[in-house]
Steps between C-alpha positions, in 0.01 A plus 500: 500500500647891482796515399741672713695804315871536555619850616762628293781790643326770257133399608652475844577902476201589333265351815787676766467819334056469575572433817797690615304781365843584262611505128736172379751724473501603885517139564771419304864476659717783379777360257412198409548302161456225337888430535398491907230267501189636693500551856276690740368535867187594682330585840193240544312731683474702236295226267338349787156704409453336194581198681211522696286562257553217240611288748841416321802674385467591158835401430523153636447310155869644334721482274832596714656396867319633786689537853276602748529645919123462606398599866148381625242233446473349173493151315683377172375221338703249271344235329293294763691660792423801693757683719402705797679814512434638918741775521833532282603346148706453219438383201651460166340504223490337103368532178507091499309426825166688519333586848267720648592736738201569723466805775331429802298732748753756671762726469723446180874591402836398376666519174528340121773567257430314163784423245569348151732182463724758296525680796692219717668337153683812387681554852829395499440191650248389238254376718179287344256574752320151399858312602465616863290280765263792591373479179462178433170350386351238804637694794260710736745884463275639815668561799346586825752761651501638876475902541870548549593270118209685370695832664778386308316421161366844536859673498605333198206633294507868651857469357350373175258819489819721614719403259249474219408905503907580526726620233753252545624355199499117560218520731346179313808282572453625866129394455559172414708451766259552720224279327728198506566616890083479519545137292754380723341550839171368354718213411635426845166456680249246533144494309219528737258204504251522242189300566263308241218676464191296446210781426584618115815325467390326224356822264829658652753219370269555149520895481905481528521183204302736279725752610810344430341371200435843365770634590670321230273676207485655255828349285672810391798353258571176399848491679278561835373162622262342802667454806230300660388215285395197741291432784792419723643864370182711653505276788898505587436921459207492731670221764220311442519123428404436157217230623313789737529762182302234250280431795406863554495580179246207378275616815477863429519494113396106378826512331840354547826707499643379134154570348484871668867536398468333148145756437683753590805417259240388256386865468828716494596254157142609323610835624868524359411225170252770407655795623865485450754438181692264721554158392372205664845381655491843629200463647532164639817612663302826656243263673779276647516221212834374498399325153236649235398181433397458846340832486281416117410178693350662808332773268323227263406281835276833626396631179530256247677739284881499396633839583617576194137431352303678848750841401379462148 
């Protein structure tokens, strides 16, 4: 299977700047710092080219929150569901729920802002964008909108844009005022009805577990450690039931879930056991192992080595 690579925020800006046709620097909002968080908008027209031509947006695997205003035919695809998109909609966006956003034939426009979880969590309110329902893994956060909400929608980016290029001093705070104003309203309507989709859902369902699955790779420090460690976990984040993930997994790969999960697991310890100074509690901990000796025991069952011996 390919893997499916995640889009960070500076890879993000190095593909706009190709095909914007600008330097990073051009793209990036004036005054921002790390003490901010990151924030930015853009005009979806003005992508929509290289749209066309790969036949995805180059940014839809990411790293950040996504908020997005698009106007015309397309179709975003979660897990086994697809969602026809006619005219107007919103959708939200997270680094813990991976879709594909997919243009149709027609005219295209709207507009994206994309934002850290600093940027929301060092306003005053101290708001973990994970904590509120839009975000939440399971959900459906696309909303089919009529022209006059989408009219609406529209205003509060074009003050996002305004208010970005001013000299105002706490144009941020105003900023995230009006992303939690996007949030809210997103909140407030109703998901549009997603139907199962029969042809590909299964290679579909599989592309987003390896997705998820990668996502979680490589293990940077040993205080970082895997969110996803179950079959239920991949299935809960894909709102899948954990009986139709095995299923589709054993049909499209020959393997279950826990052996695809444990393989994958498997490899990061050869990687940081060889690799790495860490210890093996350390380690164990890093790969979601609440006790090493549950950890040495798994290790030994797949490789027959202890991992004190395999390191050595």
């Amino acid at each position: 299977m390919k893997k499916i690579r995640q889009t960070s925020l500076d890879e993000f800006y190095q593909e706009a700047a190709v095909f914007l046709g600008k330097d990073i620097d051009q793209l990036l909002p004036p005054g921002i710092t790390k003490e901010i968080g990151h924030f930015n908008v853009f005009d979806i027209a003005a992508t929509i080219r290289e749209v066309k031509e790969k036949g995805v947006m180059p940014y839809n695997r990411r790293a950040y929150y996504k908020i997005s205003l698009i106007r015309g035919k397309n179709r975003a695809e979660y897990a086994d569901k697809v969602i026809e998109i006619d005219r107007n909609a919103l959708l939200f966006a997270t680094p813990k729920v991976p879709y594909h956003w997919l243009p149709q034939k027609g005219p295209q426009s709207g507009s994206f802002c994309v934002f850290t979880e600093d940027f929301l969590v060092k306003s005053k309110s101290g708001v973990e964008p994970d904590e509120l329902p839009i975000f939440q893994p399971g959900g459906l956060p696309v909303f089919q909108i009529s022209d006059s909400e989408a009219k609406a929608v529209s205003a509060i980016f074009r003050k996002m844009q305004e208010e970005i290029n001013s000299a105002y001093t706490f144009k941020y705070d105003l900023i995230r005022n009006y992303v939690m104003e996007l949030i809210h309203y997103g909140q407030k309507l109703q998901p549009i009805a997603a139907s199962a989709a029969a042809v590909n859902a299964s290679s579909r369902v599989t592309a987003l577990f390896i997705e998820l699955l990668e996502r979680q790779f490589p293990i940077e420090s040993p205080i970082q450690s895997l969110e996803l460690r179950t079959a239920k976990d991949y299935a809960d984040r894909l709102a899948v039931h954990v009986n139709h993930l095995n299923k589709v997994l054993k049909e499209t790969t020959g393997k279950t879930t826990t052996s695809i999960i444990s393989n994958r697991v498997l490899q990061e310890a050869k990687i940081l056991l060889r690799q790495t100074d860490w210890s093996v509690s350390e380690i164990a901990y890093s790969l979601g192992f609440e006790e090493v000796a549950h950890f040495s025991n798994f290790f030994k069952k797949q490789t027959t080595f202890a991992p004190v011996a395999f390191r050595s």
